[in-house]
C-alpha positions as CSV (number, residue, x, y, z in Angstrom):
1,X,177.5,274.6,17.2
2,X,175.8,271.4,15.8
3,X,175.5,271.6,12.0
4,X,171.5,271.4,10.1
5,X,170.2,268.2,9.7
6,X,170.2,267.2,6.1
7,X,166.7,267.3,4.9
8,X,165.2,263.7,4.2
9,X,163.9,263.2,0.4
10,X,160.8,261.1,-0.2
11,X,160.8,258.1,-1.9
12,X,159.3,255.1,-3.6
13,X,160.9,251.7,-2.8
14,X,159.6,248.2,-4.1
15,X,159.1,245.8,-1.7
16,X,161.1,242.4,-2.3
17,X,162.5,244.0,-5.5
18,X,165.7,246.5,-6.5
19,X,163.6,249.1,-7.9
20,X,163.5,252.8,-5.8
21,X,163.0,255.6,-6.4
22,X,164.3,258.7,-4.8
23,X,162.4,262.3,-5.5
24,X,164.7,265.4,-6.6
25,X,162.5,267.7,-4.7
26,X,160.2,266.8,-1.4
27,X,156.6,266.7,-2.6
28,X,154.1,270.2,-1.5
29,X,151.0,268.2,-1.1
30,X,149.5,265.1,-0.9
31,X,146.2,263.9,-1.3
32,X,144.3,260.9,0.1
33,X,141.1,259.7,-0.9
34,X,138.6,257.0,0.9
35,X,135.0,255.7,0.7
36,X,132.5,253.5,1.7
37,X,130.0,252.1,0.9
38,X,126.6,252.6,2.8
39,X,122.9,250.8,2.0
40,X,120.0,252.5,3.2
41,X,116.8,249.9,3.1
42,X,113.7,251.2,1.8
43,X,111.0,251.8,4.5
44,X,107.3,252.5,4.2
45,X,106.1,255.7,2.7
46,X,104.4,256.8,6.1
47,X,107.8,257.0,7.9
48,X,109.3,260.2,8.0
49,X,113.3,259.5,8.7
50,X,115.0,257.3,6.5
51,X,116.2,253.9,7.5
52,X,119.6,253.8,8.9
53,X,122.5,252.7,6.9
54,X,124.2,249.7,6.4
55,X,127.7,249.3,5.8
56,X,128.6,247.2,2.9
57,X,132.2,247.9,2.3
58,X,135.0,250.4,1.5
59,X,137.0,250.9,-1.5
60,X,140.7,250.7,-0.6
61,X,142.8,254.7,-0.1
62,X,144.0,256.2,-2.9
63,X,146.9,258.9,-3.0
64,X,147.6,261.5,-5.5
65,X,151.0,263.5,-6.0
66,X,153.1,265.4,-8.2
67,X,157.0,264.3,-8.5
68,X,159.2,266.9,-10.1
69,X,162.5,265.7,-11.8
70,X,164.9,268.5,-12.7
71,X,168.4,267.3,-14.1
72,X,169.4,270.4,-16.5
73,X,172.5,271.1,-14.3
74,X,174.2,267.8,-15.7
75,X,176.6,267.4,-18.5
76,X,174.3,265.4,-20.3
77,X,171.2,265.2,-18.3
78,X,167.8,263.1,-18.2
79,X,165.2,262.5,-16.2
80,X,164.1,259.4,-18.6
81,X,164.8,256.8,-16.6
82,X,162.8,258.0,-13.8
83,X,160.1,258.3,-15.5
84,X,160.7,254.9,-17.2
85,X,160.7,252.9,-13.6
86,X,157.0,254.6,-12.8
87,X,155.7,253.1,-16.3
88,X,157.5,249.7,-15.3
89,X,155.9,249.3,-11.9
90,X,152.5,250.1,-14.1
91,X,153.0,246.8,-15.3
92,X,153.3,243.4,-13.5
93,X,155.8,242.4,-11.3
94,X,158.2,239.9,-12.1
95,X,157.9,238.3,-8.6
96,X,154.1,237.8,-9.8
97,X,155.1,235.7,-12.6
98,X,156.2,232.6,-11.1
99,X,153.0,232.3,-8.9
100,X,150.5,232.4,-12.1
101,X,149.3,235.8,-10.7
102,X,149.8,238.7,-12.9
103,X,150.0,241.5,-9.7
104,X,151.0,244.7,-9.5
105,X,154.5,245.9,-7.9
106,X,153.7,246.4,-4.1
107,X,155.3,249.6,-3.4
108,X,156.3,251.7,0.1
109,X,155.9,255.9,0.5
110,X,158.4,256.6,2.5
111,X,159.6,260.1,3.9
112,X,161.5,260.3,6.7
113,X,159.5,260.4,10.3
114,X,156.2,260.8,8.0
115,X,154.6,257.1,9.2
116,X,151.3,258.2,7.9
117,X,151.6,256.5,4.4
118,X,154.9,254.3,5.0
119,X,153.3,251.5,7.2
120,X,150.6,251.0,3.9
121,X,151.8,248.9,0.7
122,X,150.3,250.5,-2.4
123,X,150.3,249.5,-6.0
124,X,150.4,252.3,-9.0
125,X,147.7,252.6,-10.8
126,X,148.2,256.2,-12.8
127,X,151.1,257.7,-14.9
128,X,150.8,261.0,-16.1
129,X,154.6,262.7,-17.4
130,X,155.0,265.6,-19.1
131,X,158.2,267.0,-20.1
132,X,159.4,270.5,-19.8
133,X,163.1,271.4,-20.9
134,X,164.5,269.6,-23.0
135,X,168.9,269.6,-24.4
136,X,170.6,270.4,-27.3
137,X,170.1,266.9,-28.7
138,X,166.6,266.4,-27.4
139,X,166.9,265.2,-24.0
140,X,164.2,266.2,-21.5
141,X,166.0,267.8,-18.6
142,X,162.5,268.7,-16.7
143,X,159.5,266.4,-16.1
144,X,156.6,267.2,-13.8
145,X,155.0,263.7,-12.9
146,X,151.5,262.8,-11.8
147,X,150.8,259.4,-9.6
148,X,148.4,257.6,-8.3
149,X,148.5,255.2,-5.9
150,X,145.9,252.6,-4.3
151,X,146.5,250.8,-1.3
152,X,146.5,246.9,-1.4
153,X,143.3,245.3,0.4
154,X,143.8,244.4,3.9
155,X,143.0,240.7,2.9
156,X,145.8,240.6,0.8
157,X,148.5,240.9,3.1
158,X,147.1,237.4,4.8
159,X,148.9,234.4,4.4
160,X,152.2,236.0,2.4
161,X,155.6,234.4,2.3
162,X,158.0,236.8,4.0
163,X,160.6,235.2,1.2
164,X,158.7,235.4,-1.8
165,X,158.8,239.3,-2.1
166,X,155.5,239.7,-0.8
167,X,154.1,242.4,1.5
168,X,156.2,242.0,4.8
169,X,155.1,243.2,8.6
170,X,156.2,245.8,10.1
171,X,156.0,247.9,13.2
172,X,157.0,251.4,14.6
173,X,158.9,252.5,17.5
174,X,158.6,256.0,19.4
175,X,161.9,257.3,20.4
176,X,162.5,257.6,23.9
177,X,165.5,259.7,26.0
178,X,168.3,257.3,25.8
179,X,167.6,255.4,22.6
180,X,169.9,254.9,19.5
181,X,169.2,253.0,16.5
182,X,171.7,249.9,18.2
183,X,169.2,249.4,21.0
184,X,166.5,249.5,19.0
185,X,167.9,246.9,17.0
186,X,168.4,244.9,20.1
187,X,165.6,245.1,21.3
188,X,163.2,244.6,17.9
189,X,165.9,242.3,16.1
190,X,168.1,240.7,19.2
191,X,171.3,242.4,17.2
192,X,172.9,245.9,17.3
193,X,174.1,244.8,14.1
194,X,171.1,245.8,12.0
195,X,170.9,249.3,13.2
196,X,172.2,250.3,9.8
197,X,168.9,248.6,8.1
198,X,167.2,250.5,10.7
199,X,168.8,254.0,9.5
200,X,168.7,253.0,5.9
201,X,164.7,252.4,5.6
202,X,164.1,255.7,7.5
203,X,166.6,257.4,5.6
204,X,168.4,258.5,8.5
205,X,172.0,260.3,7.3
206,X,173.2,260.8,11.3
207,X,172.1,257.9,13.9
208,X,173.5,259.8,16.6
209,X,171.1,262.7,16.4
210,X,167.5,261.1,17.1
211,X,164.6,263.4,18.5
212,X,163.1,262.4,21.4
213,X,159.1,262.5,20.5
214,X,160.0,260.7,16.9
215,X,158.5,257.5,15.3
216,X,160.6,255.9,13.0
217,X,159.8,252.6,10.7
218,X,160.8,249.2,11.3
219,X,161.4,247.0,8.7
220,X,161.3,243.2,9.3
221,X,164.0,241.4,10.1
222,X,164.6,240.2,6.8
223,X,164.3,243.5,5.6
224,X,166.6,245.4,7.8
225,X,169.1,242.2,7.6
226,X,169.4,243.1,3.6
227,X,169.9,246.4,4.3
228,X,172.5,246.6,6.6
229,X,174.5,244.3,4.0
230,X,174.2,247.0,1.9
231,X,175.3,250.1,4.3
């Protein structure tokens, strides 16, 4: 009898930095917010339908979620310094510095075979904490967290240095009978060897069971190079 797959936890990961963030409990909902903009010339007072719209634009998505940190069971617990890396990537990135830009941490949702969000880079742009349990010497045990995240223009992502911890392409793959995460990496990467990347950036804890139907994330091959290094 094969034994339950262990369930995947969402995350937040920095792209071209060390920072991620792994949720204590799988979000319940998730919001995500677009709009356009539209123009509708004025027309003479004797026509009765309006003229038709032009398009002039769209603001970029935005996405909305609660993170719940719960850490009473430890000896000395806190959720702190979870909260603390959110208010960090409010501010901006240290990679930004050195190009005279001051930009925003580009971040990655991911959540196991849940591709809708992780093949957009976002940047945070809300912070809301409140803490809900707290120790014996004043520790918060409990914090509910609200985020918000905005997706980085499309035109950004042109002309990036893969090197310089910029926003790197990326690509899915739809697993087929037969497939395991070394032919994928043979085929995408030209090296079994970075399978582990592979299994790493999808959070996969058991390469040998992949479902047949599946889409999983692949990094670049910088990316999933770094990752197998550390797997």
């Amino acid at each position: 009898m094969s034994s339950p797959m262990k369930m995947v936890k969402a995350r937040l990961e920095e792209v071209g930095g060390a920072g991620s963030l792994e949720f204590g409990f799988n979000p319940t909902e998730i919001s995500v917010s677009k709009s356009a903009g539209w123009n509708a010339p004025k027309r003479s007072m004797s026509t009765k339908a309006g003229a038709e719209p032009e398009y002039t634009g769209s603001q970029p998505r935005s996405i909305s979620l609660q993170i719940f940190f719960d850490d009473w069971e430890s000896a000395v617990g806190d959720v702190s310094k979870q909260v603390e890396l959110l208010f960090e990537w409010c501010t901006p990135s240290r990679l930004s510095f050195g190009g005279g830009k001051n930009q925003p941490p580009a971040l990655r949702f991911l959540w196991g075979s849940n591709l809708q969000l992780a093949t957009r880079t976002f940047y945070l742009e809300k912070v809301d904490a409140k803490y809900t349990m707290f120790g014996r010497t004043g520790n918060p045990l409990r914090a509910t967290v609200s985020i918000g995240l905005k997706e980085f223009p499309d035109d950004s992502l042109l002309g990036t240095n893969p090197t310089s911890g910029s926003i790197k392409a990326r690509s899915t793959h739809l697993i087929s009978d037969g497939d395991s995460l070394q032919s994928i990496a043979t085929k995408e990467y030209g090296s079994p060897n970075l399978w582990r990347g592979v299994a790493a950036f999808n959070g996969i804890d058991d390469p040998l069971r992949l479902t047949t139907g599946d889409r999983i994330l692949l990094p670049s091959a910088d990316e999933a190079a770094e990752l197998s290094k550390k797997n």
